[in-house]
Every structure is written in structure tokens, then in C-alpha cells.
C-alpha positions in Angstrom: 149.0 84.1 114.5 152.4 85.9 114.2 154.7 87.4 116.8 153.4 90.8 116.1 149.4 89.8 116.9 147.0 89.0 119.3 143.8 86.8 120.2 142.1 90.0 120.0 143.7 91.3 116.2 142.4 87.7 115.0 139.0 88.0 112.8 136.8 84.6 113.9 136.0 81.9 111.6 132.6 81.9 112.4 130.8 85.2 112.7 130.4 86.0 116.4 132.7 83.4 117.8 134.4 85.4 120.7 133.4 88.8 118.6 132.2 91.8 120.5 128.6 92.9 119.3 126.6 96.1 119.4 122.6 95.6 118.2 121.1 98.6 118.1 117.0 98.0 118.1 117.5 95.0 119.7 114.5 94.7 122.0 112.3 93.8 118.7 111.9 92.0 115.8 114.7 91.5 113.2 117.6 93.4 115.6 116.5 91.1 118.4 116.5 87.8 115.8 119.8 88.7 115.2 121.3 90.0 119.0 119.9 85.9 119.4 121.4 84.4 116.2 124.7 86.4 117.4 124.7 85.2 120.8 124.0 81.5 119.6 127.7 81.7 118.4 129.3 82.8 121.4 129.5 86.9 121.1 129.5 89.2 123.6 126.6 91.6 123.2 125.6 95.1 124.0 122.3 95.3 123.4 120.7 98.8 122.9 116.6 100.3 123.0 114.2 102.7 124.4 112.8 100.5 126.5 114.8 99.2 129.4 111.6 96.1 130.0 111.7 94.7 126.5 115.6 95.2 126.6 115.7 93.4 129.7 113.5 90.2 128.2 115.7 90.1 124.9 119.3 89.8 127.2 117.6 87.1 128.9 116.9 85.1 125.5 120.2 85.9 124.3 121.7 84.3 127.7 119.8 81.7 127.2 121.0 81.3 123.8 124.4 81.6 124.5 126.2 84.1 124.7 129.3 84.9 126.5 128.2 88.4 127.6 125.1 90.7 127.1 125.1 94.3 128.4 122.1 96.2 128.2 122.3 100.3 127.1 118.9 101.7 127.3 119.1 104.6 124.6 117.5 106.4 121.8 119.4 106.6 118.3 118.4 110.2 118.2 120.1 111.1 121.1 123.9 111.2 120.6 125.0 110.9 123.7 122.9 107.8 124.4 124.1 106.4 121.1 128.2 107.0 122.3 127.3 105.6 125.9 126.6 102.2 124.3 129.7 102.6 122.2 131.5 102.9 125.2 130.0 100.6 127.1 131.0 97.7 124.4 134.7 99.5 123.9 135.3 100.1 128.1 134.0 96.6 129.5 135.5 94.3 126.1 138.3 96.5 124.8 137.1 96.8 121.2 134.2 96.5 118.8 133.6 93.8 116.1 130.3 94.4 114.6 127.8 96.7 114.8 124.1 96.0 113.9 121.8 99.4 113.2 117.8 97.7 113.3 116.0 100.5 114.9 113.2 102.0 113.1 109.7 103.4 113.1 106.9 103.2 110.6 103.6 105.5 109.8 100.8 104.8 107.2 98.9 107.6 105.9 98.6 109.5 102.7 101.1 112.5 102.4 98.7 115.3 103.5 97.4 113.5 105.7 100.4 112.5 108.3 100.9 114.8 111.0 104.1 116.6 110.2 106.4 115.7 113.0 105.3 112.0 112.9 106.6 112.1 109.3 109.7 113.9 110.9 110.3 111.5 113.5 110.1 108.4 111.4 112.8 109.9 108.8 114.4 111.4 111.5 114.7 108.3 113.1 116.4 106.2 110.0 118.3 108.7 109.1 119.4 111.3 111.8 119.5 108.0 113.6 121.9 106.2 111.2 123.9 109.6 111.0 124.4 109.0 114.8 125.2 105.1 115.1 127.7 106.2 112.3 129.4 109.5 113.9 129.8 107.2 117.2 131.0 103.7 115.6 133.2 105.0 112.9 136.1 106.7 115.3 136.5 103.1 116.8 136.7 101.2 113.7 139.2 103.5 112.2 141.6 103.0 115.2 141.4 99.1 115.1 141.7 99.0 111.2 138.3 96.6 111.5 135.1 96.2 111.9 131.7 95.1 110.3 128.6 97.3 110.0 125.3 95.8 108.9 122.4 98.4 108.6 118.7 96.8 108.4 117.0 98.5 105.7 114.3 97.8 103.2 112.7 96.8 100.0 111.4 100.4 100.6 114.3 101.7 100.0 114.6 100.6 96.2 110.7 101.5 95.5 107.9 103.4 96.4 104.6 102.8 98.0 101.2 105.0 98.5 100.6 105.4 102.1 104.1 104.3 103.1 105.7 107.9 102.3 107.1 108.6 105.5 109.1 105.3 105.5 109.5 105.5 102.0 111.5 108.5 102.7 113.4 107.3 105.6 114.8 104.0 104.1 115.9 106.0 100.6 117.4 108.6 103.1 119.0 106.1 104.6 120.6 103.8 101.9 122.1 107.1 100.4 123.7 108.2 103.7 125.0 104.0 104.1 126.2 104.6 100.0 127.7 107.4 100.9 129.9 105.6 103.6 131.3 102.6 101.7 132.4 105.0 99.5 134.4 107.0 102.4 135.4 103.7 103.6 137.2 102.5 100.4 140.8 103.2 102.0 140.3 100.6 104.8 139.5 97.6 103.4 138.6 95.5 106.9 136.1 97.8 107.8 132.9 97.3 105.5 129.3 98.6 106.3 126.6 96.5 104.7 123.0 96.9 104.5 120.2 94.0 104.8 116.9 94.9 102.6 113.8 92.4 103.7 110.6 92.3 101.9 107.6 91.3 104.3 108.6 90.2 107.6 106.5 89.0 110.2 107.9 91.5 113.0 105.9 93.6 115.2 106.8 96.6 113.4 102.8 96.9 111.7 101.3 96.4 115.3 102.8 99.6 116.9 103.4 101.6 113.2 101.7 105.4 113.7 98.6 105.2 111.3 95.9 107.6 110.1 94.2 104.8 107.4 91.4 103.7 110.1 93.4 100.1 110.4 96.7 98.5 110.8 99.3 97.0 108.1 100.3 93.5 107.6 103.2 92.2 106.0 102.8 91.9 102.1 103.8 88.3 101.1 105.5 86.3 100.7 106.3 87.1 104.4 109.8 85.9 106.1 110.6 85.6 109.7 112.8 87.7 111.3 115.3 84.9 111.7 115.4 84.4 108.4 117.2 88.4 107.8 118.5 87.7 110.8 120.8 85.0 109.3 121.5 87.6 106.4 122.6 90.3 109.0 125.3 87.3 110.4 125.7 86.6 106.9 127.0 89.8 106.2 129.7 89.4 108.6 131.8 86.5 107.1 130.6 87.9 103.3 130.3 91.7 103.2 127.7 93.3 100.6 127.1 96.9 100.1 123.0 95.3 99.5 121.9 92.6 100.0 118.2 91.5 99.4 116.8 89.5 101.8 113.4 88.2 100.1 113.4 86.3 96.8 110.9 88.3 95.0 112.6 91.7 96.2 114.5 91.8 92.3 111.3 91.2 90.8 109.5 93.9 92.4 112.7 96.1 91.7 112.6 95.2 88.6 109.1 96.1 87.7 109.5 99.6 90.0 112.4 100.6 87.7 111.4 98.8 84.1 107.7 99.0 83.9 107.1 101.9 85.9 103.3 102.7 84.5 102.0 99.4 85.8 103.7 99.4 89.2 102.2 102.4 89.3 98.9 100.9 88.4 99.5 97.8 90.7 101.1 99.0 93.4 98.3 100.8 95.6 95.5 97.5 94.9 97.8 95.0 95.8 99.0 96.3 98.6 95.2 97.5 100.2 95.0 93.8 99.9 97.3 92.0 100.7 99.5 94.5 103.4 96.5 96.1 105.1 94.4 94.3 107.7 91.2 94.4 107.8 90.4 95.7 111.4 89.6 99.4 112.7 91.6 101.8 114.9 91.3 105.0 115.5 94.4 107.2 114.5 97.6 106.4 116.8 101.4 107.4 117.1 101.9 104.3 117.4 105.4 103.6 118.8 107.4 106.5 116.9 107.5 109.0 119.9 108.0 106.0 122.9 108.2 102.7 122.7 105.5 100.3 123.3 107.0 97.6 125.6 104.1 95.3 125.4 104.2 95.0 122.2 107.8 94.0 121.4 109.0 90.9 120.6 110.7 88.7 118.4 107.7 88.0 115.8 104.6 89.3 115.0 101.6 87.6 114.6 101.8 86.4 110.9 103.0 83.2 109.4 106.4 83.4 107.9 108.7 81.3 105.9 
């Protein structure tokens, strides 16, 4: 440290060690792995969701865990104003902002013509109008401090294509073109880096409240991970910045075969994944959680085995 800086103009050692933290999506699955993970090493957190209940329970496990402060910021990523309140909230009450962590999504099965259209609209909406948001709110801080880490969640869905996954198929190559887009705006500051984190199968509870119009519910395709396992690629990101990182050992296979061999992924791709990524129980047509969250259902993990 030199005359001319501070505590607070020093980057930790250890990512989250005294660091300010925003998680957006962090009352569920790989956001709230990693609001835990974060708060394990020290970092103040403002944790951000729809709902205020599951919000509530995931500040109480990152307590638990460690951290030196949590703040809860009940708020949609489609509503700007809610998304800037939480910016606020971590800038007002801590005087800066390290990281930011963008993990909220929604998912929908169903063929094309058979979605309702503003179910498909919400869960593209939500990636990207959503990332558009977090973005518009996040980058005005991180320009003034000359800093800052950004680590989007997104998907092996958003290097391939699936049938019945169009919807989210859309969202997460909507959304790695707008997060693209950004490291390329970003080149003149060279401490402020956005990342993205792409997970195969993960056993979150993202399948249990997806909207669906197939007659059942999804499963994780193996080889399935848990969420702590991204989440420790979403930390990861802070002390090695990558504009993608894949976060599932087969994910350059599949990639590989998506954009080498497309004829047999083609051939493949709908069989292998009525088998192994759909379960084999009946429901009757749901929303799901896309339009309001589903506080019972949220958690950490799912109910699958993962490695």
C-alpha cells in the first residue's frame, strides 16, 4: 500500500476477503451456492430475489457461514428500479462495490408452437432484458472506482441447441451475445472484467419450478454437478477472470459435436435427452416459477445426485 491508497483501493488476496458482494438470484440454487461460498470468505453481501421468504432463509445460511454482512433487497431483474435499489443499497451502506453475481433465471419446456407466447417472452425476457438491467445499473459504479468483477451464470445452452428447450435456448444465446458485447466495451479498463460461468447439468431446483407444457418435469442431463461445484467457478472467476468458462467436463465435447458433427447431434440430441433429462412423472401444464416465484420450492439443491 502506497501513500496515495487505501484499505478500500486494495483488491483481496482471496476472493471475498473484506469484498463487497451483490448476488443477484440468490435465494436459489447456483446464486445462493455462491452468496454462501462468498460469505465463507468474509464478504459483505447484498443478496437480491423475488421472494423476500426464501431471501430471508438464504441470508441466514450465509450468516451462518460467515459473512461479515448480508443485506437483503427483495427485487425483480426486470424492474429497473428494483435492480438500482440493490445497487444502492451495497454502494450507500459499504461505500463501493467489488463483485457482482447475475444467477437469476427462469426455464420453460415445450416445443416452439406449443409455449404460450409470453412465457417464452418472460423467460428471454428475463436473461436478457434482465442482464441488460443488472448491466445499465452495475456498470456506472464500476466505471467510477476503475474496478470491479462481474460473473454472469449462464449455460451450456448457450453454445448449443436443444428441442423443447427453445425458450431457454434463446435466452442464454441472447444473453452470452449481450455479456460479448460488454467485454468488448470494457477493453479500456482493464480492472473491471465481466465473466460468464456455463454449467452443464446441475442438480438445482431450477427443473422443479421450470413452466412446462410436455405432461412432466425435466431433470438434469448427466453427468450432473452441484451447485457448489459452479459456485466455486463463479468465486473462481474473481481471482482469474474468463470471458467463458465451462463449468462441466463434458461441456467441450458436447460443443464440439454441436458445431463439428452437426447431422448427428441433430440425430442424438432429442433421444438422449427424453431420457436422460426428462422425468418420468405427470403434471398438468404450469407456469411454473417464471411469472412469481415459488418460495417453497427454493433452495440450495435439487433433488438429484451431483458430483
Amino acid at each position: 500500500m502506497t501513500a496515495e491508497t487505501t484499505a478500500s483501493d486494495v483488491r483481496p488476496a482471496t476472493p471475498g476477503s473484506g469484498q463487497v458482494v451483490l448476488v443477484i438470484g440468490a435465494s436459489s440454487g447456483i446464486g445462493r451456492a455462491s452468496a454462501i461460498q462468498f460469505a465463507q470468505r468474509g464478504a459483505s453481501l447484498v443478496l437480491v430475489s423475488r421472494s423476500a421468504t426464501a431471501l430471508a432463509a438464504a441470508a441466514a445460511d450465509c450468516r451462518a457461514a460467515g459473512a461479515a454482512a448480508v443485506d437483503c433487497v427483495p427485487g425483480d431483474v426486470l424492474d429497473p428500479a428494483e435492480v438500482q435499489a440493490a445497487v444502492d443499497r451495497a454502494t450507500g451502506t459499504h461505500g463501493r462495490l467489488d463483485v457482482v453475481v447475475h444467477a437469476a433465471t427462469v426455464m420453460a419446456y415445450g416445443r416452439i408452437e406449443d409455449v404460450q407466447p409470453e412465457v417464452f417472452e418472460r423467460v428471454v425476457d428475463t436473461a436478457v432484458l434482465g442482464t441488460f438491467n443488472v448491466f445499465r445499473a452495475v456498470l456506472p459504479v464500476l466505471r467510477a472506482q476503475q474496478r470491479g468483477d462481474v460473473v454472469v451464470v449462464s449455460s451450456l445452452l448457450a453454445s448449443i441447441t436443444a428441442p423443447t428447450m427453445g425458450a431457454y435456448v434463446t435466452a442464454k444465446w441472447g444473453q452470452l451475445g449481450l455479456i460479448r458485447t460488454l467485454q468488448q466495451e470494457l477493453r479500456e479498463l482493464p480492472d473491471v472484467h465481466v465473466s460468464a460461468v456455463a454449467p452443464g447439468g446441475t442438480t438445482t431446483p431450477i427443473y422443479d419450478q421450470a413452466a412446462t407444457v410436455l405432461g412432466n418435469t425435466g431433470h438434469p442431463p448427466p453427468p450432473v454437478y452441484t451447485p457448489e461445484r459452479v459456485a466455486r467457478a463463479v468465486v473462481d472467476r474473481v481471482a482469474n477472470p474468463r470471458r467463458l468458462k465451462q463449468s462441466g467436463f463434458l461441456n467441450p465435447v458436447i460443443i464440439a459435436g454441436f458445431r463439428l458433427f452437426p447431422p448427428v447431434f441433430d440425430v442424438l440430441v432429442g433421444p438422449l435427452l427424453r431420457v436422460f433429462g426428462m422425468s418420468r412423472d405427470t403434471v398438468p401444464p404450469t407456469t411454473g416459477n417464471v411469472f412469481a416465484p415459488v418460495p417453497e420450492k427454493e433452495s440450495t439443491r435439487g433433488d438429484y445426485w451431483g458430483i
